[in-house]
C-alpha positions in Angstrom: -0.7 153.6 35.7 0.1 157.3 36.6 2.6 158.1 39.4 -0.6 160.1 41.5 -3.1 157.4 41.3 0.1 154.8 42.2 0.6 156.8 45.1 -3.0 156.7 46.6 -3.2 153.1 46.6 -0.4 153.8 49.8 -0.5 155.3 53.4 0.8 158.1 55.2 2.5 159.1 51.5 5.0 161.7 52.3 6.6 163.4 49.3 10.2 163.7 49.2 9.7 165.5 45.6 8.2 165.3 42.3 9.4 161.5 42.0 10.5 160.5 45.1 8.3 159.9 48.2 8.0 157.2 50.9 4.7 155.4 52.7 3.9 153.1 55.4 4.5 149.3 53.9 0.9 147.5 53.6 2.4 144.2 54.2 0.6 143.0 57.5 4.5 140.4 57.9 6.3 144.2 57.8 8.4 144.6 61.4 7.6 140.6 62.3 3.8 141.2 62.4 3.8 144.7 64.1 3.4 146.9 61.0 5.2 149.8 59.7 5.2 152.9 61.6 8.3 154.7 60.2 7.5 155.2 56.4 9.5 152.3 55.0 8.4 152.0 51.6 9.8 154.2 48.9 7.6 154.9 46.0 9.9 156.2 43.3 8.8 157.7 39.8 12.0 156.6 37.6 11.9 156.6 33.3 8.6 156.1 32.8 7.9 153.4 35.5 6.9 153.3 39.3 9.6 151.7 41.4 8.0 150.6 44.9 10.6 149.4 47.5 10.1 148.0 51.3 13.0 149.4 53.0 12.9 147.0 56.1 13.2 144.1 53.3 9.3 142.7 52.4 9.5 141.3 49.3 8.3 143.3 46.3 5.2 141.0 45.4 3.4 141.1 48.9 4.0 144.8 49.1 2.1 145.3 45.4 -0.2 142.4 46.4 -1.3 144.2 50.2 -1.7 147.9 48.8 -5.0 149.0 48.8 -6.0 148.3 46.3 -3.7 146.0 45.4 -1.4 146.3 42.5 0.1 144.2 39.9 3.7 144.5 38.4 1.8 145.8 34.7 0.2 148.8 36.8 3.5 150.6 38.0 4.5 151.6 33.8 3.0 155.2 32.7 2.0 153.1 29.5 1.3 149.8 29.3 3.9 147.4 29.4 4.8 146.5 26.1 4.5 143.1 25.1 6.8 140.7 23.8 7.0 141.2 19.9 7.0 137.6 17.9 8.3 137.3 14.6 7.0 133.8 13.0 5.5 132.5 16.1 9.2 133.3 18.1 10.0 135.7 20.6 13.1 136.6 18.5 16.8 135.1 18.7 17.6 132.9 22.3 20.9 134.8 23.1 21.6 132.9 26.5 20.0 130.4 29.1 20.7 130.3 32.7 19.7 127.5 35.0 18.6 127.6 38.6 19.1 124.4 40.4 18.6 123.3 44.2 21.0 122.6 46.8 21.7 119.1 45.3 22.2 119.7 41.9 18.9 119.3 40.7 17.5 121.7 37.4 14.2 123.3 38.8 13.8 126.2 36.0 15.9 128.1 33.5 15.8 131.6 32.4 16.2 132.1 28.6 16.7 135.4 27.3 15.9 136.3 23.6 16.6 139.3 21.1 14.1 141.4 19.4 14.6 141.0 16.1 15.7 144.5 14.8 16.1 146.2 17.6 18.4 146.3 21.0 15.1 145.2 23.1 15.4 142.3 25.1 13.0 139.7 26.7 13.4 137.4 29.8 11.3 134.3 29.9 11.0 131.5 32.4 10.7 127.5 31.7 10.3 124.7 34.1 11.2 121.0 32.5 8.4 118.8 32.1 10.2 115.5 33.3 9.9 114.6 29.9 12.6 116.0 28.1 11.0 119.2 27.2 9.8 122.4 28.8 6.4 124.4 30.0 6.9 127.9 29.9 6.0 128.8 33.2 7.4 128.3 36.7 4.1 127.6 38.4 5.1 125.3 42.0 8.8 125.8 41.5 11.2 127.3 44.1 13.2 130.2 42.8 16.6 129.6 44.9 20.4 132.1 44.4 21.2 131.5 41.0 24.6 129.3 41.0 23.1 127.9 44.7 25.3 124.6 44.3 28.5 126.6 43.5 27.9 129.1 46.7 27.3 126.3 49.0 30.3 124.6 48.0 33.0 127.4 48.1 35.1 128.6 51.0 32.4 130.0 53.5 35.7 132.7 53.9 35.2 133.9 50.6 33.5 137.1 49.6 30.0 136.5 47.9 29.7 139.1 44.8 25.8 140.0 44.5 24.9 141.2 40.9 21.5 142.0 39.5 20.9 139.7 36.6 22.6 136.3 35.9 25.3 137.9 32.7 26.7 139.7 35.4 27.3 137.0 37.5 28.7 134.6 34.8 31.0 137.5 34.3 32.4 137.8 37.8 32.6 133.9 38.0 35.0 134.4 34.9 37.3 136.6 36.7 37.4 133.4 39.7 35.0 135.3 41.8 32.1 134.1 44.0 28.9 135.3 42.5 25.2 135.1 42.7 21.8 136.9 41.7 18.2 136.6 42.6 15.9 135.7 39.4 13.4 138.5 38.1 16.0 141.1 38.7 15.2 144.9 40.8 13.1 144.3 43.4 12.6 140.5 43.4 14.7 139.5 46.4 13.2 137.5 49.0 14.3 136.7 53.2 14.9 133.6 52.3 18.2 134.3 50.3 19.4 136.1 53.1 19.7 133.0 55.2 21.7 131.4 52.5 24.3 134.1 53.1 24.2 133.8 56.6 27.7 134.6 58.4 29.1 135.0 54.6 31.0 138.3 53.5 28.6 139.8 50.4 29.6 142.7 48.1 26.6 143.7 46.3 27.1 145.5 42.5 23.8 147.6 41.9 23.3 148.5 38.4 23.3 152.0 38.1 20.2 153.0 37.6 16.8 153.8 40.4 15.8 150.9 40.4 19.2 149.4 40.5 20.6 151.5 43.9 16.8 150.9 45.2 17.3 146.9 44.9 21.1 147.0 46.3 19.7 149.1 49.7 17.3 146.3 50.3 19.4 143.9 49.8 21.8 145.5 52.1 19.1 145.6 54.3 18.0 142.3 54.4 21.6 141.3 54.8 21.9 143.4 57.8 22.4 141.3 61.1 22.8 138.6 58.8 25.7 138.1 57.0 29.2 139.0 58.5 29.7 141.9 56.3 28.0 143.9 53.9 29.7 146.5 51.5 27.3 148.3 48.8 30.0 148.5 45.7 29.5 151.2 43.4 31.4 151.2 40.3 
């Protein structure tokens, strides 16, 4: 959808710029109940997409979902979103999988990530198992905890807790001996809830360096705030 008509699905819009301009959040939970009256919601134009961002911390989905009218993740790309390209039925080659489990141990989905053939595009799909031995490719009912959840819980609570975006990253960091965790979804998909998991922990958060990357790393930060013992933004 184009940036203007993404813009009048908001309130009190204030332009900050061509791409850049910020609007009273929709979601009636904004402020615990009392509504937005600062302008907290950016509404960013960045490559070809519409990044939309609560500042205060509501999560991504009920700010889309509460605009009026409301919007779906598709509508924020100038073009439509591509879709996934098969080749013989498949999405193309399954480079990784990473598995999200609960606070005892227990698998509740994975993230698989698959190769285009041909090209350098890449696809993230989500599969919950079936209790059967196999897996239904969606994650309908399932609770999307920190990735690595039973890792964080059991490390030193002294330890500083490395926030990526995107689950190679952490895997990465945990090489190096480091604590790390991610939200599933990537930019704009972290919830309240994960903030509670940190609470009274030190967190370094690593945005990718990109708009929608230093957009996701603020609310985090944000959401952190008052929450955690520390927070550092880490730009490298």
């Amino acid at each position: 959808m184009n940036y203007e008509k993404i813009l009048t699905h908001f309130k009190n819009v204030r332009r900050q710029g061509a791409d850049r301009a910020m609007a009273s959040c929709p979601n009636p939970g904004h402020g615990n109940g009392n509504g937005d009256r600062k302008q907290s919601c950016g509404v960013d134009h960045v490559e070809g997409k519409t990044v939309v961002h609560c500042h205060v911390g509501c999560p991504y989905e009920d700010v889309l979902a509460t605009a009026t009218p409301p919007l779906a993740p598709a509508d924020l790309f100038d073009a439509p979103k591509p879709q996934p390209r098969k080749v013989n039925g498949s999405l193309g080659k399954l480079v990784a999988t990473f598995d999200y489990h609960d606070e005892s141990g227990q698998l509740l989905f994975q993230v698989r990530k698959y190769q285009h053939h041909g090209s350098k595009e890449k696809e993230f799909r989500q599969f919950r198992p079936d209790g059967k031995g196999g897996w239904i490719a969606n994650t309908k009912g399932v609770k999307k905890p920190l990735y690595r959840l039973p890792d964080l819980l059991a490390a030193d609570p002294a330890r500083t807790v490395f926030i990526a975006e995107g689950e190679k990253d952490c895997e990465s960091l945990r090489k190096l001996g480091l604590i790390a965790t991610t939200n599933c979804g990537g930019a704009g998909k972290w919830k309240r809830e994960y903030s509670e998991t940190l609470r009274g922990r030190r967190c370094a958060i690593l945005p990718d360096n990109d708009g929608p990357g230093r957009a996701h790393a603020e609310q985090v930060a944000k959401s952190l705030a008052g929450v955690a013992a520390s927070v550092k933004v880490v730009t490298l």
